[in-house]
N, C-alpha and C positions, 0 to 999 in steps of 0.2 A: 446867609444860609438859613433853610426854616430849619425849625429844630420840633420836632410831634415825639412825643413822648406812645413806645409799644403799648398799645392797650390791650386787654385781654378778648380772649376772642366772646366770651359773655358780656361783656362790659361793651365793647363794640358794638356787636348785635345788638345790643336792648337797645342802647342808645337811638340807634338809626334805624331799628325798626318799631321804636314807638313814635317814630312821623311818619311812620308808614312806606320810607322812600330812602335809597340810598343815595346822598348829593351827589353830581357828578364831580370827577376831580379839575380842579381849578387848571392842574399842570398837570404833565407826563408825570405816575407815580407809578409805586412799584405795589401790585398785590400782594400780600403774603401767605400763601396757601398753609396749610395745617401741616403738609409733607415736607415743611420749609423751603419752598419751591416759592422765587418770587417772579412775578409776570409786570413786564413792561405794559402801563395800562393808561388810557387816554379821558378815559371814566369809569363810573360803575354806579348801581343802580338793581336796589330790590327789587324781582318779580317772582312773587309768590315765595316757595320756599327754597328758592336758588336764587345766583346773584348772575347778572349780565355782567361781563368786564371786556370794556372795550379794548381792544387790541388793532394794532395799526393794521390795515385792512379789512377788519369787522370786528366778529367777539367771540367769546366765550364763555361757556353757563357752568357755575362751579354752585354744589349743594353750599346752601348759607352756610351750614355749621362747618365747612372748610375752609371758610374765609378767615385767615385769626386777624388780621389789621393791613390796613394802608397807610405806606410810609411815604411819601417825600424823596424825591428823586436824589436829594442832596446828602437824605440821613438812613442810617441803614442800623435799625436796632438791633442786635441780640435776637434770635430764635431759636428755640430749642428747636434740635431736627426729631420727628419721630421714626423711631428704627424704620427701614424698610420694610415692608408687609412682603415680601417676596421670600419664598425659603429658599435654601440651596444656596451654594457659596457666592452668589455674584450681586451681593446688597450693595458693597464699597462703588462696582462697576456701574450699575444702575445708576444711583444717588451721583456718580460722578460726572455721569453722563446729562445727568437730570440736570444737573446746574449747568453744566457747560453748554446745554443748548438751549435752555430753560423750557422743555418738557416736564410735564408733572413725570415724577418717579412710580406713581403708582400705574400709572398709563404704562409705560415701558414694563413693567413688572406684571400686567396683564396679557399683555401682546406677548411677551416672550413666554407668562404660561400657557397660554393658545395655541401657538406659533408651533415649540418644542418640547414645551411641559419643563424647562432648563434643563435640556439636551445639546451640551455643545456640537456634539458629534450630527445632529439630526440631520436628515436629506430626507426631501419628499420628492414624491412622484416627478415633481416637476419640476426638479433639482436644484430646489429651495433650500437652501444648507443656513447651520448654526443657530444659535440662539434664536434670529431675531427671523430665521427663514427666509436669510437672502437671494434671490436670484444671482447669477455670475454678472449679469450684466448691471443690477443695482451695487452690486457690491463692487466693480470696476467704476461706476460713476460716480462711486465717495470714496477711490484710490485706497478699498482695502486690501492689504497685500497676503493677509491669510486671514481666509471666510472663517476657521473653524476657532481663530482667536478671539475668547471672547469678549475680550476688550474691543476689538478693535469692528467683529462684530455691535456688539450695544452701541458700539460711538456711532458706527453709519444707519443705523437701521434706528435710531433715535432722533439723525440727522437727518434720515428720509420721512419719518414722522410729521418732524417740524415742518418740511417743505409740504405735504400734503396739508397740516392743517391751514399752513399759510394759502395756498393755492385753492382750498376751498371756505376760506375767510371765517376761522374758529369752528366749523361744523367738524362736530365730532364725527356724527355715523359713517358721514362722506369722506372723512379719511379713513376712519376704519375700510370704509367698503372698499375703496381705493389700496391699500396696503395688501388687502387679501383678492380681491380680484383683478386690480389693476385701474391704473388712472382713466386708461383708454374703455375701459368696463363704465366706469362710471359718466362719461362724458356721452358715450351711445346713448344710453338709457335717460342720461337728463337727469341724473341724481343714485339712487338707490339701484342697482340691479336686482331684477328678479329670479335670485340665484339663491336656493333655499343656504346653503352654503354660507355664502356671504351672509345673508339676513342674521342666521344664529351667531355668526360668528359676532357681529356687530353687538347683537343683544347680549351674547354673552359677556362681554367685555365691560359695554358700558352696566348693565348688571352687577357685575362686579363690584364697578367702582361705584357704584349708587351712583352717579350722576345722569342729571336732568340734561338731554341736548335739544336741539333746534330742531324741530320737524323739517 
């Protein structure tokens, strides 16, 4: 079994970016995000002031200073988690969520401030209900049996997250845009819909969360 000793996430960073480059990983490893959020990853590799992390079926761009180390499939260090950034009572549900599907926590914790503002009760126009502003029919497709639970909301609408980013190979915007205008929006258009709507929404999010995505 390898055994990699946590580094910190300064000591990390210097290290590999005073070659300029971050090595690819030799084997399947695990990222370890700042949100203590860790991702199944095939490589990874400094561009610029974000990190590329390759993810089975393409990647994903996490700001450097999110990165705190890369472990070892086999060894799993100690992480301190940092609180949720989310207010309102549903930190535990988030975070719970976040590891069980391995979603960043701060991602879910944007979307559902977009979504609801953490309005369990919320329904829009387009009777988008709960937290995470499920349709009836998304929320039938991950067998939730009451929309307005917010458990059981965060788990499917976290769950339908991770299938968009999978389905559009790590691209952030393009789930985003997908999640608020629909996967069939984004597949017409060939990427981004030109739906002012959508645009802010995307910008607003990834704004948020300071991260750098994929044009």
């Amino acid at each position: 079994m390898r055994v990699r000793s946590l580094i910190s996430a300064l000591g990390f960073l210097c290290a590999l970016g005073a070659a300029g480059l971050f090595p690819s990983a030799a084997s399947a490893d695990y990222a370890v995000l700042r949100s203590g959020t860790r991702l199944h990853i095939t490589g990874y590799e400094r561009d610029g002031e974000r990190v590329r992390l390759a993810v089975e079926g393409g990647a994903v761009y996490v700001a450097a200073a999110d990165l705190v180390a890369v472990e070892p499939e086999e060894h799993f260090a100690a992480v301190p988690v940092v609180p949720v950034i989310a207010p309102g009572p549903f930190g535990n549900l988030i975070h719970a969520a976040a590891e069980k599907h391995g979603v960043d926590e701060g991602l879910i914790t944007q979307v559902i401030a977009a979504e609801s503002n953490f309005n369990p009760r919320a329904v829009s126009r387009k009777r988008a209900q709960g937290l995470m502003q499920l349709l009836p029919t998304t929320a039938a497709f991950y067998s939730v049996a009451n929309i307005f639970d917010p458990a059981q909301n965060i788990d499917a609408g976290t769950r339908y997250l991770k299938d968009l980013l999978a389905r559009y190979r790590g691209d952030l915007r393009l789930a985003l845009a997908a999640y608020n205008a629909g996967p069939d929006m984004v597949e017409r258009y060939g990427g981004m819909p030109p739906f002012p709507e959508t645009q802010k929404y995307v910008k607003l999010i990834t704004g948020r969360m300071n991260i750098s995505t994929k044009n």
